[in-house]
LUMKOL-540793 format. One record per residue: z, x, y of N, C-alpha, C, O, CB in turn; residue number from 1. Coordinates in nm, 2 decimals. Each point is the difference from the previous one (the first is absolute). Glycine has a CB too. Example, Ala and Ser with C-alpha at 12.3 -4.5 7.8 and 13.67 -1.06 7.14 Angstrom:
BEGIN
{{0.78,1.32,-0.57},{0.00,-0.09,0.12},{0.00,0.09,0.12},{0.07,0.10,0.00},{0.05,-0.29,-0.12},1},
{{-0.19,0.15,0.23},{0.00,0.09,0.11},{0.08,-0.08,0.11},{0.01,0.05,0.11},{-0.23,0.07,-0.17},2},
end
This chain:
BEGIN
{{0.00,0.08,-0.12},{0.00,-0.08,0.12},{0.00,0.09,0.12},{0.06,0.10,0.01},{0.06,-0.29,-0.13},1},
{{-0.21,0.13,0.23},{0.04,0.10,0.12},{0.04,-0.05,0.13},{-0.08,-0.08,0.05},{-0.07,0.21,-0.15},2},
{{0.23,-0.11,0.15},{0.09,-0.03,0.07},{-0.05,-0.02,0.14},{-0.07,0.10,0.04},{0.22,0.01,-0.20},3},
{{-0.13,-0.22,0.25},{-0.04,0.00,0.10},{0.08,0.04,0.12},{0.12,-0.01,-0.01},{-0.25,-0.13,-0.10},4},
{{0.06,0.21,0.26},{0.08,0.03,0.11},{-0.03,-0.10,0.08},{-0.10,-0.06,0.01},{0.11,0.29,-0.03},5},
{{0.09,-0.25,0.09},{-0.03,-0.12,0.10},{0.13,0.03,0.10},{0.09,0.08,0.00},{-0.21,-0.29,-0.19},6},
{{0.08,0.12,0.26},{0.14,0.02,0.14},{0.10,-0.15,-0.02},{-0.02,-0.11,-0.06},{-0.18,0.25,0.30},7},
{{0.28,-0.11,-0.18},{0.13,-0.15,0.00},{-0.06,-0.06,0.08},{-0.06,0.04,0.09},{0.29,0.02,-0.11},8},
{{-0.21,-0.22,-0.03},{-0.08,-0.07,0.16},{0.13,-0.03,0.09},{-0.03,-0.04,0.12},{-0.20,-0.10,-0.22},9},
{{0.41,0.15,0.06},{0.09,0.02,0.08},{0.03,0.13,0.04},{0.02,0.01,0.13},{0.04,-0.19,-0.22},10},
{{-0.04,0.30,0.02},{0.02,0.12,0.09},{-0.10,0.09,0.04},{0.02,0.10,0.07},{0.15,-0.12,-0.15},11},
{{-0.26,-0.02,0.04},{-0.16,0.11,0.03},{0.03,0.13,-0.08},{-0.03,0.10,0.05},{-0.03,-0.17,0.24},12},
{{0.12,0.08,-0.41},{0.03,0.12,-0.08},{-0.12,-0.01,-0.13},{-0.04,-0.10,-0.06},{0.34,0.11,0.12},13},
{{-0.35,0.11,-0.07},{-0.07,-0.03,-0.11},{0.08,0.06,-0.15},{0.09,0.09,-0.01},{-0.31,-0.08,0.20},14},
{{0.16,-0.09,-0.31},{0.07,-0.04,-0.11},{-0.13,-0.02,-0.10},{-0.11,-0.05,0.00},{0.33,-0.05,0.13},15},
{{-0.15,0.14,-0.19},{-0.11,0.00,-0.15},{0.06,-0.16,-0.06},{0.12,-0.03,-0.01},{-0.14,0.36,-0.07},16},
{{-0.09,-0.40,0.05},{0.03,-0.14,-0.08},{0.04,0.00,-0.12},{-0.06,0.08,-0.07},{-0.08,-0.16,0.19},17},
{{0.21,0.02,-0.19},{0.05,-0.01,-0.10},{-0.14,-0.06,-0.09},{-0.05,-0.11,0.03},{0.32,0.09,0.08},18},
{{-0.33,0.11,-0.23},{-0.12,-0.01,-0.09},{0.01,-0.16,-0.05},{-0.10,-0.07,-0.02},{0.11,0.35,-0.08},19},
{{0.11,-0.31,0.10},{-0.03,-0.16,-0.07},{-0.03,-0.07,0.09},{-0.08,-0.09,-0.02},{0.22,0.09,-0.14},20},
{{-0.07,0.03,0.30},{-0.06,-0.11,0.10},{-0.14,0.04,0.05},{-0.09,-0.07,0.02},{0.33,0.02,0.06},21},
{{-0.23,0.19,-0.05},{-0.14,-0.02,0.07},{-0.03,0.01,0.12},{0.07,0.04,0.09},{-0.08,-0.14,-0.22},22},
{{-0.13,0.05,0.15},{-0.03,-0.09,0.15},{0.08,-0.07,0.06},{0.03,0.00,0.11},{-0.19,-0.02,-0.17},23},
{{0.20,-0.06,-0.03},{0.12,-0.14,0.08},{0.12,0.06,0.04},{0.08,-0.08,0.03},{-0.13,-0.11,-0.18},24},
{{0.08,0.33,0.18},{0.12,0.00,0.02},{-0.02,0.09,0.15},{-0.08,0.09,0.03},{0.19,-0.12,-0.32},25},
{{0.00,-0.03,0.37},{-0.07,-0.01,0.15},{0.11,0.06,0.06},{-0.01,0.04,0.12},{-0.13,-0.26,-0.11},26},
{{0.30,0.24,-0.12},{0.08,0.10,0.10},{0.07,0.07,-0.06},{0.02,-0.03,-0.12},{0.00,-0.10,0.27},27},
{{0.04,0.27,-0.08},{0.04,0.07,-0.14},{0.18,-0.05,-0.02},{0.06,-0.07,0.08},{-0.26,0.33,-0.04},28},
{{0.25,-0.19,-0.16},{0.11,-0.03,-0.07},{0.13,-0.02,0.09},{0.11,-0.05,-0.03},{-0.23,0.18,-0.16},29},
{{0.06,-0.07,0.33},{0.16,-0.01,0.10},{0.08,-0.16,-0.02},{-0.06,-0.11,0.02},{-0.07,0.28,0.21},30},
{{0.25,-0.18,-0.26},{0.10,-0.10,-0.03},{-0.08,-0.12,0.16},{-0.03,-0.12,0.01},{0.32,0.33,-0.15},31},
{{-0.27,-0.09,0.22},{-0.02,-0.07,0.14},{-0.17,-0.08,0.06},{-0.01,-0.11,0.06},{0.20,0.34,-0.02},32},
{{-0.27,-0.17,-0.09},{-0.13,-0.03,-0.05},{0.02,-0.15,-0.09},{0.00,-0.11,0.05},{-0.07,0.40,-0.06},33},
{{0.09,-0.25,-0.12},{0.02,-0.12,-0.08},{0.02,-0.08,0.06},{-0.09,-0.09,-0.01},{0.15,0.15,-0.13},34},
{{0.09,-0.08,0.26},{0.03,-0.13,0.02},{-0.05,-0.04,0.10},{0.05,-0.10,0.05},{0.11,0.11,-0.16},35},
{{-0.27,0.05,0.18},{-0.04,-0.04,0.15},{-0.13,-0.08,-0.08},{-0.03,-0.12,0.03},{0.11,0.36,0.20},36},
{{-0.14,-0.17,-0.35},{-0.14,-0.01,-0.06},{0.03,-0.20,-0.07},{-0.10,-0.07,-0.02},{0.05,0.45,-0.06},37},
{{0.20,-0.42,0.04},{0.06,-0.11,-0.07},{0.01,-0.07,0.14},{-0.04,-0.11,0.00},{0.17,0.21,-0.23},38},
{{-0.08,-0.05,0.34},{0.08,-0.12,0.08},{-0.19,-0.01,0.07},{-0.03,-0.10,0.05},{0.40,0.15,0.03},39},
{{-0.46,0.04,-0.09},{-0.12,-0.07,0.12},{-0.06,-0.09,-0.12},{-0.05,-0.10,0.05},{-0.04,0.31,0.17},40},
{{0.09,-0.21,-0.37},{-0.08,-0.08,-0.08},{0.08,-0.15,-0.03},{-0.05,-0.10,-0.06},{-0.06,0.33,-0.05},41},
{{0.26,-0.23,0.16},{0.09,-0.09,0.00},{-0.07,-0.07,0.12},{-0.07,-0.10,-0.02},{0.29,0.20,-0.09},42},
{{-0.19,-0.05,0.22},{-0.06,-0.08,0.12},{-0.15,-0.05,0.01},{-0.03,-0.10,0.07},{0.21,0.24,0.04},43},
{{-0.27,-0.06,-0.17},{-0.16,-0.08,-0.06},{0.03,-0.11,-0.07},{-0.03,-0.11,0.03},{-0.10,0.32,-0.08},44},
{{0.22,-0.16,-0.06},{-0.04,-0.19,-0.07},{0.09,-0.10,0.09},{-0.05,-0.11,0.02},{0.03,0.18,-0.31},45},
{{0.15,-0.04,0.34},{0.00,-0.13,0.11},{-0.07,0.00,0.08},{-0.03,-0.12,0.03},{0.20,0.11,-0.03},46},
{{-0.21,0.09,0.06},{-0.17,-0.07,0.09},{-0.06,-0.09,-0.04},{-0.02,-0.11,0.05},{-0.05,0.29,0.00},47},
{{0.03,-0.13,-0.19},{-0.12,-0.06,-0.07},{0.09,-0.16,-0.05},{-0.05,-0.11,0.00},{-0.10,0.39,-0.10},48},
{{0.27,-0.26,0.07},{0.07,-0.16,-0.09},{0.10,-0.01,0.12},{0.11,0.06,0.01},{-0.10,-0.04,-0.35},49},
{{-0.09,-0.11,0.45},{0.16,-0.02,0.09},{0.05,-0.11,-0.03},{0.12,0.02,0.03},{-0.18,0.07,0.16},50},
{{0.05,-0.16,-0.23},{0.08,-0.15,-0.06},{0.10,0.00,-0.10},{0.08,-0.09,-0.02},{-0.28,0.01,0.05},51},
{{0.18,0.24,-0.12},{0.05,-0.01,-0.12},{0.17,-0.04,-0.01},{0.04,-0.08,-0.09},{-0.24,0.25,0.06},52},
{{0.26,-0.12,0.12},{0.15,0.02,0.04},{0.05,-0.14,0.04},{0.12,-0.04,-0.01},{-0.16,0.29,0.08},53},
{{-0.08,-0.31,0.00},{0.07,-0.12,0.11},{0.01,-0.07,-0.12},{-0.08,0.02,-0.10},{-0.04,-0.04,0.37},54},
{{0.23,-0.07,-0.28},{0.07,-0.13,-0.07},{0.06,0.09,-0.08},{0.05,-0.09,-0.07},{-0.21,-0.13,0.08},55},
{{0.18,0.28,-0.04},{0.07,0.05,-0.19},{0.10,-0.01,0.04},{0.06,-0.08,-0.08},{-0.17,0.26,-0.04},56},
{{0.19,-0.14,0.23},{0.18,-0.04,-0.04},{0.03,-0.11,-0.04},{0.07,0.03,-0.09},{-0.01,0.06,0.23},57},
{{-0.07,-0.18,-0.14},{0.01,-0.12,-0.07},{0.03,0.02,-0.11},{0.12,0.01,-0.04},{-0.25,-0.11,0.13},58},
{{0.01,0.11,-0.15},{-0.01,0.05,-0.17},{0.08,0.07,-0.01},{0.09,-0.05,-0.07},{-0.28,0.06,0.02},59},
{{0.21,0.10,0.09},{0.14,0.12,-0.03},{0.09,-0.04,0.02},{0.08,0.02,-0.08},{-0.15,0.14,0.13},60},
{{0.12,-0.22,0.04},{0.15,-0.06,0.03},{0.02,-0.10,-0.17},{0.09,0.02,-0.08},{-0.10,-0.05,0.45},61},
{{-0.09,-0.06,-0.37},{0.04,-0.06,-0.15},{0.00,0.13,-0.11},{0.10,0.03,-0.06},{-0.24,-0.28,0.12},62},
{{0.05,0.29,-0.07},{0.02,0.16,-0.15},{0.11,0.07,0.01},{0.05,0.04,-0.11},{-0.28,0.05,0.11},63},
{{0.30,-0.06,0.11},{0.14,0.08,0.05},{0.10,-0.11,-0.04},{0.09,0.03,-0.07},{-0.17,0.13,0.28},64},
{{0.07,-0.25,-0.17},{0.09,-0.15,-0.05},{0.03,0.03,-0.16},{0.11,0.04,-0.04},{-0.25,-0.23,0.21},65},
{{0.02,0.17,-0.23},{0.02,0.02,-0.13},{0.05,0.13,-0.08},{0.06,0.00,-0.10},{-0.21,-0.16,0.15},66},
{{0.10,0.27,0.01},{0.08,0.11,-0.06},{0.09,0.04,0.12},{-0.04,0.09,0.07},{-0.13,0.00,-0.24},67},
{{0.26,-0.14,0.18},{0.13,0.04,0.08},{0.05,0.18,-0.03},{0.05,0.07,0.09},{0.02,-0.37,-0.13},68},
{{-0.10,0.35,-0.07},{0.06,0.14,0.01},{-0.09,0.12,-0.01},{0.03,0.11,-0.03},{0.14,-0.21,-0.07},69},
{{-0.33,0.03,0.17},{-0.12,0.11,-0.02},{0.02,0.06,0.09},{-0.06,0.11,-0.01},{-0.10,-0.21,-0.08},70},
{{0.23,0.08,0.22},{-0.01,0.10,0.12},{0.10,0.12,0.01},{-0.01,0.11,0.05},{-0.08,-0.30,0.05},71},
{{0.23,0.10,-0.16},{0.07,0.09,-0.01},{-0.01,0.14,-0.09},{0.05,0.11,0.04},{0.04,-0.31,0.03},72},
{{-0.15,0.18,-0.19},{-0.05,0.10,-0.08},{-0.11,0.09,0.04},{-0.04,0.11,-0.03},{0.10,-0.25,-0.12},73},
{{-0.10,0.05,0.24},{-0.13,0.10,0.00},{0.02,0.09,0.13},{-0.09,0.08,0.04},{-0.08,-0.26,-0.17},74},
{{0.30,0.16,0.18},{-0.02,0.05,0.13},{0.10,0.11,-0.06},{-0.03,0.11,0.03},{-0.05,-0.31,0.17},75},
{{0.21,0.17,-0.28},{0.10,0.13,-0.09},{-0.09,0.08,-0.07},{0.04,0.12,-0.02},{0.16,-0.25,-0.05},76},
{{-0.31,0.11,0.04},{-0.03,0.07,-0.06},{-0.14,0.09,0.09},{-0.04,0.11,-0.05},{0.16,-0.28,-0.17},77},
{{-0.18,0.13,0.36},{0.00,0.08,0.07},{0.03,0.10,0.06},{-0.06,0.10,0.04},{0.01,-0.23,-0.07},78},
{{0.21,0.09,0.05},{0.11,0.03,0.09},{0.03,0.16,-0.11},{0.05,0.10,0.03},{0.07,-0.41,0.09},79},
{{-0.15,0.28,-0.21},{0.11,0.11,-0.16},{-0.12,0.12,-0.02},{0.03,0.11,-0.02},{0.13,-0.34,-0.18},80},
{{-0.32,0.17,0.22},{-0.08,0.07,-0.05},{0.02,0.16,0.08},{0.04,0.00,0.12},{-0.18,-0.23,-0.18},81},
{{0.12,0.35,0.00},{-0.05,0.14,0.08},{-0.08,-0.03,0.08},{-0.08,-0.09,-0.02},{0.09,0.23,-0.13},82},
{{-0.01,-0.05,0.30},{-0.13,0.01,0.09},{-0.12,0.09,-0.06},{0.04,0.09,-0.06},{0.12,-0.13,0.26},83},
{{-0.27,0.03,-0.19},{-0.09,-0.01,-0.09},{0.01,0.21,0.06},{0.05,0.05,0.10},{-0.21,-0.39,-0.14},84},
{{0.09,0.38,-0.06},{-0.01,0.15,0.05},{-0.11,0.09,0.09},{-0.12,-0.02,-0.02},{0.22,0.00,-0.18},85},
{{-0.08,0.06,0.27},{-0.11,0.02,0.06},{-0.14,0.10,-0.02},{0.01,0.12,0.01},{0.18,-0.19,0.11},86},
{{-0.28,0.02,-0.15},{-0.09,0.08,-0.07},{-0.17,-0.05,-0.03},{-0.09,0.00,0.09},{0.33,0.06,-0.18},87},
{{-0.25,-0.09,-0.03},{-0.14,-0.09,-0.04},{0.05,-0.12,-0.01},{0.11,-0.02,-0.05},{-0.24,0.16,-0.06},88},
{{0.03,-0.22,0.15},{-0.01,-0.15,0.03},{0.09,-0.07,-0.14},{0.09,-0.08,0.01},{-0.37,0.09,0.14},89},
{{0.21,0.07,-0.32},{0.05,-0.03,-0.06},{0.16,-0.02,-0.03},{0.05,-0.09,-0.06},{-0.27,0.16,0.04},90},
{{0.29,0.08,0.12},{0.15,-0.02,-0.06},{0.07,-0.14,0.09},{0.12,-0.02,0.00},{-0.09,0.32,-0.05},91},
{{-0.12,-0.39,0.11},{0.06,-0.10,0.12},{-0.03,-0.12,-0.12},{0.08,-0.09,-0.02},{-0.16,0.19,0.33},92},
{{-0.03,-0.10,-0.37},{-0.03,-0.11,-0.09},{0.06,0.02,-0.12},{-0.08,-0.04,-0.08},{-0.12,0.01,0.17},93},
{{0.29,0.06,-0.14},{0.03,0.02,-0.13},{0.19,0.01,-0.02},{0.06,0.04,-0.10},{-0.35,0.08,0.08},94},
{{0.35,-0.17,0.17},{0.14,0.02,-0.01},{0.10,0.00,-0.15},{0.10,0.07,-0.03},{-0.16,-0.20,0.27},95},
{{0.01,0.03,-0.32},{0.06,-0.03,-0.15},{0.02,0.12,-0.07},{0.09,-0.02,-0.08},{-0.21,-0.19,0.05},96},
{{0.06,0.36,0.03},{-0.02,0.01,-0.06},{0.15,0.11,-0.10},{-0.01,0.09,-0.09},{-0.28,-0.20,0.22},97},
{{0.36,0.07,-0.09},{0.12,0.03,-0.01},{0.04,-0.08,-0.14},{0.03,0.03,-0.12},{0.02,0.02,0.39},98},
{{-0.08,-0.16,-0.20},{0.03,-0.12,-0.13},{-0.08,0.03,-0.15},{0.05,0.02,-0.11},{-0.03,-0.22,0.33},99},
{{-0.14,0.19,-0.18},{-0.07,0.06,-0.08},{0.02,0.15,-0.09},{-0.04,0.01,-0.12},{-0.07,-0.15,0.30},100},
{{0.16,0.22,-0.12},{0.06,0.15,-0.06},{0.12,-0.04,-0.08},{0.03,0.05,-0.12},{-0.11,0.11,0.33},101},
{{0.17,-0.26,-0.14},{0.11,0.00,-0.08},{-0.05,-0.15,-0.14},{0.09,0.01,-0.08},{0.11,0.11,0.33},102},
{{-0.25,-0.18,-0.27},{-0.05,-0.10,-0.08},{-0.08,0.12,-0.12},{0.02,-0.02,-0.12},{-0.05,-0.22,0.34},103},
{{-0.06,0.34,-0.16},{-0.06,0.09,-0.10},{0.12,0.09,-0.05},{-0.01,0.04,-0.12},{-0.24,-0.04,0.22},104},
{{0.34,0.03,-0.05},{0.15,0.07,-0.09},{0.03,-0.12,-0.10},{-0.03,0.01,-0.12},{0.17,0.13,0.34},105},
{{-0.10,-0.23,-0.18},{0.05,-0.08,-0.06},{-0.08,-0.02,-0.18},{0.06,-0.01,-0.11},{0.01,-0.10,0.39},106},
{{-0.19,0.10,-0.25},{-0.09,-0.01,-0.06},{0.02,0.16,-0.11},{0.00,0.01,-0.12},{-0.15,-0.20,0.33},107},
{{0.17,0.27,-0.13},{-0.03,0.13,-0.10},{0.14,0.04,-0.09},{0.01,0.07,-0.10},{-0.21,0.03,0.30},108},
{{0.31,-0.16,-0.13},{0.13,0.01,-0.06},{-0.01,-0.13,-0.04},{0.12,-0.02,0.00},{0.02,0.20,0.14},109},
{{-0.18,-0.29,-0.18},{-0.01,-0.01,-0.17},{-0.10,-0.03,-0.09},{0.00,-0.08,-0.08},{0.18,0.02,0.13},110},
{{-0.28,0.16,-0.01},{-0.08,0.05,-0.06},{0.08,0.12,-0.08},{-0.02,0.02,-0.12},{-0.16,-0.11,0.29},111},
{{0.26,0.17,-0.10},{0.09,0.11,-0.06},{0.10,-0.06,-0.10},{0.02,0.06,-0.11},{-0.03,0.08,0.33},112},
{{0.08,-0.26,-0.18},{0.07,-0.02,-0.13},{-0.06,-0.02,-0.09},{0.03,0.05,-0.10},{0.12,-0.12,0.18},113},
{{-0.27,-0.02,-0.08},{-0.04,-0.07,-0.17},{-0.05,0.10,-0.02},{0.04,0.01,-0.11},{-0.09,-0.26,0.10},114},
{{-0.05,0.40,0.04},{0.00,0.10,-0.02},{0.10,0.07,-0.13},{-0.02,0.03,-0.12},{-0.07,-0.07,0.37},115},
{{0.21,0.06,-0.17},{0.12,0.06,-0.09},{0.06,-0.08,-0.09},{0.06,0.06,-0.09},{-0.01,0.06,0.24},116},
{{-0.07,-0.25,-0.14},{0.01,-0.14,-0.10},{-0.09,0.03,-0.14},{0.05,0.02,-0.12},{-0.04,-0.22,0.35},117},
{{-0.14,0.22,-0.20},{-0.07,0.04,-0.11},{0.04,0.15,-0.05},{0.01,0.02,-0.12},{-0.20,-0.17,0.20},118},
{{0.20,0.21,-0.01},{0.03,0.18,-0.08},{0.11,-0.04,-0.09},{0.01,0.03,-0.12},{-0.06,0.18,0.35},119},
{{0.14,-0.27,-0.15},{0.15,-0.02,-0.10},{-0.05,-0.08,-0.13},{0.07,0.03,-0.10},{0.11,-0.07,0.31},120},
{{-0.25,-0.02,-0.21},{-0.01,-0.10,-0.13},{-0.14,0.08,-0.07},{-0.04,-0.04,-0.10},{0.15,-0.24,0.22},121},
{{-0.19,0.40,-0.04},{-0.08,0.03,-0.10},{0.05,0.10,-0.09},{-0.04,0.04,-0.11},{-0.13,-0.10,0.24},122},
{{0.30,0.10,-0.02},{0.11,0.11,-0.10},{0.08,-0.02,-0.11},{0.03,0.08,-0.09},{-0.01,0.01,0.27},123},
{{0.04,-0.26,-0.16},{0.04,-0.04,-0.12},{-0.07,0.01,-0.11},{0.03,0.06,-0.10},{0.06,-0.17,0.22},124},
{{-0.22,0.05,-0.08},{-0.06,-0.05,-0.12},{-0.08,0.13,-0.05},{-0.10,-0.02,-0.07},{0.07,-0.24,0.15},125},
{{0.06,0.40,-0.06},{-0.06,0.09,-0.07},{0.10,0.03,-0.05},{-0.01,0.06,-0.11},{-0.16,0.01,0.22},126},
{{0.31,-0.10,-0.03},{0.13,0.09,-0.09},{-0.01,-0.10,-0.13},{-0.05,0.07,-0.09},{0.27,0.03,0.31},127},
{{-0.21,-0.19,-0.26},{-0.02,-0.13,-0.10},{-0.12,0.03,-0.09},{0.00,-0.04,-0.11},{0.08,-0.14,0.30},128},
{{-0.17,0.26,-0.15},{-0.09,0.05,-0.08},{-0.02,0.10,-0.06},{-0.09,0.02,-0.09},{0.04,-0.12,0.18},129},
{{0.14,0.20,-0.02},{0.02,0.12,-0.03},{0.10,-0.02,-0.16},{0.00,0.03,-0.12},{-0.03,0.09,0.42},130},
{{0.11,-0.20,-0.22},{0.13,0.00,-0.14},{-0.09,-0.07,-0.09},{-0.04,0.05,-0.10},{0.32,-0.08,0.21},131},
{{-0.32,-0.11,-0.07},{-0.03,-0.04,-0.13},{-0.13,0.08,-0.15},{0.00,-0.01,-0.12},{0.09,-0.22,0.32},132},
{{-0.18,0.31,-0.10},{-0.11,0.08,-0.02},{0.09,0.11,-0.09},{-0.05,0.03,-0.11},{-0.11,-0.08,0.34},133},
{{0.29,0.12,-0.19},{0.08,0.08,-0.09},{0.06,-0.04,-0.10},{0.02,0.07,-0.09},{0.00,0.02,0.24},134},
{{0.02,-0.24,-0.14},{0.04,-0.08,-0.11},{-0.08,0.00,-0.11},{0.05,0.04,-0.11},{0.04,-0.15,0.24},135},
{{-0.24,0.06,-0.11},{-0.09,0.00,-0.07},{-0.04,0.14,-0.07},{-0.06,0.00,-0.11},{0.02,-0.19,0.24},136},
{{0.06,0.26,-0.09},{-0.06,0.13,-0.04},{0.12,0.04,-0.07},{-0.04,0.10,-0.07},{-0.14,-0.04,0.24},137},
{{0.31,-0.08,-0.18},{0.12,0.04,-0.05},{-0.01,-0.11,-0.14},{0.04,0.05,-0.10},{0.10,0.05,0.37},138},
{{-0.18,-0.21,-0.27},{-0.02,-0.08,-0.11},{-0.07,0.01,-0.12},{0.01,-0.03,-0.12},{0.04,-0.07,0.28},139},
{{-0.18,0.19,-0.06},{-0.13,0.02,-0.10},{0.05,0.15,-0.11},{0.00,0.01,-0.12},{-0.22,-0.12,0.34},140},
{{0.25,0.19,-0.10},{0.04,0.17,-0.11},{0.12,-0.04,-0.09},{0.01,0.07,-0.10},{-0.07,0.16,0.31},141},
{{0.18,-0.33,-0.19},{0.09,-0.04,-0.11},{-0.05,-0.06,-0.12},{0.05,0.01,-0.12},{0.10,-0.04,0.30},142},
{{-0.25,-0.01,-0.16},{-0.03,-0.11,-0.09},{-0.12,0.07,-0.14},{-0.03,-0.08,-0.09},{0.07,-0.11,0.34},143},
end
């Protein structure tokens, strides 16, 4: 793949495009970039849908009615989250991923017991074979 040069169309820096995006990609990786590049394509589509917003409270005041404890959660659990890190766009999108690291432990510690679950019982069952295998062979030369 070969990589394109292009300039920011927010800081006038030039930047090599990311191979998967391409052409389409119009600003580089700055955190700051990103979000100027989100809030002018936010403000296009309200241009474009101005109606969209008008009347909905209504509607929401009834949906909030009904889940009485969606705001509170959702706002503790804004309130609790890390501030995102500062870096590629990616480390801003991907806050969880803590949760995620500790769910794959979880996962690999007991993967580790049933692991040592089997060694233990494949050790029995050879000690059980060993004797009985000596038994047998102790039966045959008596006999």
């Amino acid at each position: 793949m070969t990589t394109v040069r292009k300039t920011c169309e927010i800081c006038q820096a030039a930047f090599e495009a990311d191979p998967r995006v391409g052409e389409r990609q119009r600003v580089c990786r700055q955190i700051a970039c990103q979000r100027e590049r989100k809030r002018r394509a936010q403000q296009q589509w309200v241009a474009k849908n101005p109606g969209y917003f008008t009347g909905r409270y209504p509607q929401l005041k009834i949906w909030l009615a009904t889940h009485p404890e969606y705001l509170k959660t959702y706002r503790q659990a804004r309130s609790s989250a890390p501030p995102p890190a500062s870096g590629d766009i990616q480390d801003e999108s991907t806050p969880d991923f803590s949760k995620h690291l500790l769910a794959a432990r979880d996962i690999q510690d007991e993967i580790s017991v049933k692991i040592n679950k089997s060694r233990q019982h494949l050790e029995h069952i050879w000690m059980i074979y060993k004797t009985s295998s000596a038994h047998v062979s102790a039966t045959l030369s008596s006999a």
